[in-house]
C-alpha positions in Angstrom: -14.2 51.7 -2.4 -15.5 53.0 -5.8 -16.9 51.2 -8.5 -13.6 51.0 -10.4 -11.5 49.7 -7.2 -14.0 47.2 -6.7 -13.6 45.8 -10.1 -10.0 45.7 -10.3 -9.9 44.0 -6.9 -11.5 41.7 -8.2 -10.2 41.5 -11.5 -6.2 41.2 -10.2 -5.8 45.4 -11.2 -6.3 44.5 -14.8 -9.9 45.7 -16.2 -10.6 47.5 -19.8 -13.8 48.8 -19.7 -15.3 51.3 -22.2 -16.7 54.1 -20.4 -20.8 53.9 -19.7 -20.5 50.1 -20.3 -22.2 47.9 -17.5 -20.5 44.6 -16.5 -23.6 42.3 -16.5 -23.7 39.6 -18.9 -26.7 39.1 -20.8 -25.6 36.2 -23.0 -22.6 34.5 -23.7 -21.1 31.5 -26.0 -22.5 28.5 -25.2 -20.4 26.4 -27.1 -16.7 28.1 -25.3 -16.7 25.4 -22.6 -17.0 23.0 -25.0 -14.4 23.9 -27.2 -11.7 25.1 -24.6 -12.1 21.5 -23.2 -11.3 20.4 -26.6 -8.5 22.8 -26.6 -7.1 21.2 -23.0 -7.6 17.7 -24.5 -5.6 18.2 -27.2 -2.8 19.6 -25.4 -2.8 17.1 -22.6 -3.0 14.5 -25.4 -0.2 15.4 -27.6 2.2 16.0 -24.4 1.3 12.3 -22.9 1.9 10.7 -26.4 5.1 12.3 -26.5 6.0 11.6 -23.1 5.0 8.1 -23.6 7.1 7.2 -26.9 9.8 9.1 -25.2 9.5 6.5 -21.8 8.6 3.5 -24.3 12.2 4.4 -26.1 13.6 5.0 -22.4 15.2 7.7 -22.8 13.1 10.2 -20.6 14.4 12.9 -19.0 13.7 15.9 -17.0 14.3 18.5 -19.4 12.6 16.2 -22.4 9.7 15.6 -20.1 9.4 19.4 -19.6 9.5 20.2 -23.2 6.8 18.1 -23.8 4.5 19.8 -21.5 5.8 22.9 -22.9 4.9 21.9 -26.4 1.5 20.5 -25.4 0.6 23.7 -23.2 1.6 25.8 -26.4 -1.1 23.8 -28.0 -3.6 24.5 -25.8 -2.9 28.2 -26.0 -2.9 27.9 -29.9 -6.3 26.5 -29.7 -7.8 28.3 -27.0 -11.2 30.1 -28.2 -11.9 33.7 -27.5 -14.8 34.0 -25.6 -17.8 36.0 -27.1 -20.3 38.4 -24.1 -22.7 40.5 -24.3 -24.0 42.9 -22.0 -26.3 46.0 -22.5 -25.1 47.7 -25.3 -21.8 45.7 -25.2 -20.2 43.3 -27.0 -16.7 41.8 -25.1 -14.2 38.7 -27.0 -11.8 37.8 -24.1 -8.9 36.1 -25.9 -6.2 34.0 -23.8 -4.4 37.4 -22.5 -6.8 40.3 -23.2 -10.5 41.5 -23.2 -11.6 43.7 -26.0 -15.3 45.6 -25.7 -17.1 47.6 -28.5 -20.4 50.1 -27.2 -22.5 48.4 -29.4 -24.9 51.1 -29.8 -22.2 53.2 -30.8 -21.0 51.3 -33.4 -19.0 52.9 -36.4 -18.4 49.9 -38.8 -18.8 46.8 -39.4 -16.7 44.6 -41.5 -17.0 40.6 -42.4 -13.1 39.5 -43.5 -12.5 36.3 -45.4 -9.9 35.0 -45.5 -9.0 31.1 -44.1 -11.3 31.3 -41.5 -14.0 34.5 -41.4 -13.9 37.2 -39.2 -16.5 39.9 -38.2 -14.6 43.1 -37.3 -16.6 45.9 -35.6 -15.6 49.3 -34.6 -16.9 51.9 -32.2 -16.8 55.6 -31.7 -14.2 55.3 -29.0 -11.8 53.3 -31.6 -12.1 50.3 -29.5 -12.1 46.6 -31.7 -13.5 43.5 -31.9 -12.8 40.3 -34.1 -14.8 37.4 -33.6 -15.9 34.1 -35.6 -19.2 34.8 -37.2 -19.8 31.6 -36.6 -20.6 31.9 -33.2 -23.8 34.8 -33.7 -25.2 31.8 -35.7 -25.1 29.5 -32.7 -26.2 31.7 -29.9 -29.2 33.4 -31.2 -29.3 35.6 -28.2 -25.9 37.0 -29.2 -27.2 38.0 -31.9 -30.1 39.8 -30.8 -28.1 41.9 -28.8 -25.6 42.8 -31.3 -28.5 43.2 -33.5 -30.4 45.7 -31.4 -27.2 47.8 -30.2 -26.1 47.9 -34.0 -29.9 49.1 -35.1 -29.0 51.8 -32.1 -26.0 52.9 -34.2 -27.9 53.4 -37.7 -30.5 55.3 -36.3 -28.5 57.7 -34.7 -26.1 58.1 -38.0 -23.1 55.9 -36.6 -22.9 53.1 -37.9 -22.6 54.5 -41.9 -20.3 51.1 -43.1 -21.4 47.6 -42.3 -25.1 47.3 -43.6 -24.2 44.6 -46.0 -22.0 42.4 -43.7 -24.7 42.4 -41.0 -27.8 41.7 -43.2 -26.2 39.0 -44.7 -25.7 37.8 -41.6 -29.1 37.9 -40.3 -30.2 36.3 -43.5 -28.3 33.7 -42.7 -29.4 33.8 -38.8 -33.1 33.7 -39.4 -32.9 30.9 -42.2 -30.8 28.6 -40.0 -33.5 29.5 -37.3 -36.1 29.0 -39.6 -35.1 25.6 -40.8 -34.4 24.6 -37.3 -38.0 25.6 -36.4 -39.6 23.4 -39.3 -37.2 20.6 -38.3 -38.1 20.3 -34.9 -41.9 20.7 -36.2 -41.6 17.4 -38.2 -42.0 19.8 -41.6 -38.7 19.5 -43.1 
């Protein structure tokens, strides 16, 4: 069985890859467990509290109990966070559905949308797309790195000709969180 097979054995038939990408995981989010708990929480909360007015008021009923675990599961899948890897010379954000990868080191451009909530958008060679929280490079320093070195890749070699702005901002903004994390736990801040 081939390399391919084995993965979508594994995977229930259903695996994206981008050619020449390895599947080991160097990194990931380490704050995606916390927040998909929050996520299940809050749907398991708001689905009891309207299941319990609706036995309070007695007037519970099979269908009405079902659309109220219908509404709160809806929550949970409107809160669900996507799920930020990395891998060598990968970067993969697994939404609820669907995993999207970028080569890293082949990186075309890179763009920071603002908009209600901020978005890093990168592109690669092959056309695939990612869109992530930036929020989340800041967090996992490792991430960063990664990204960082694949994306340093894609400059040298002439790829990577939009998104030098967007991505020094954010290590500025990387290293001085670092930085002031460093003198805090020092006792110098």
């Amino acid at each position: 069985m081939g390399r391919r097979q084995t993965l979508r054995a594994r995977h229930g038939g259903h695996v994206r890859r981008t050619p020449g990408t390895p599947g080991r995981v160097l990194a990931q989010d380490l704050g995606w467990r916390r927040e998909a708990r929050s996520a299940w929480l809050c749907g398991l909360a708001l689905g009891g509290a309207l299941l319990l007015a609706d036995v309070a008021r007695g007037s519970v009923t099979w269908p009405r109990g079902g659309c109220w675990a219908v509404i709160g599961v809806t929550l949970v899948a409107v809160l669900w966070p996507p799920r930020v890897t990395v891998g060598a010379n990968w970067l993969a954000v697994r939404g609820l559905l669907r995993e999207h990868r970028v080569r890293t080191d082949l990186l075309t451009s890179v763009r920071r949308s603002d908009g209600m909530s901020p978005r890093l958008v990168l592109r690669d060679v092959a056309g695939n797309r990612v869109e992530f929280d930036p929020k989340v490079l800041a967090a996992n320093p490792l991430l960063w790195h990664h990204l960082d070195t694949g994306a340093r890749r894609a400059r040298e070699s002439g790829l990577l000709r939009e998104g030098a702005m967007p991505l020094g901002a954010l290590a500025d903004r990387i290293d001085g969180e670092g930085a002031r994390t460093l003198l805090r736990s020092a006792g110098l801040e």
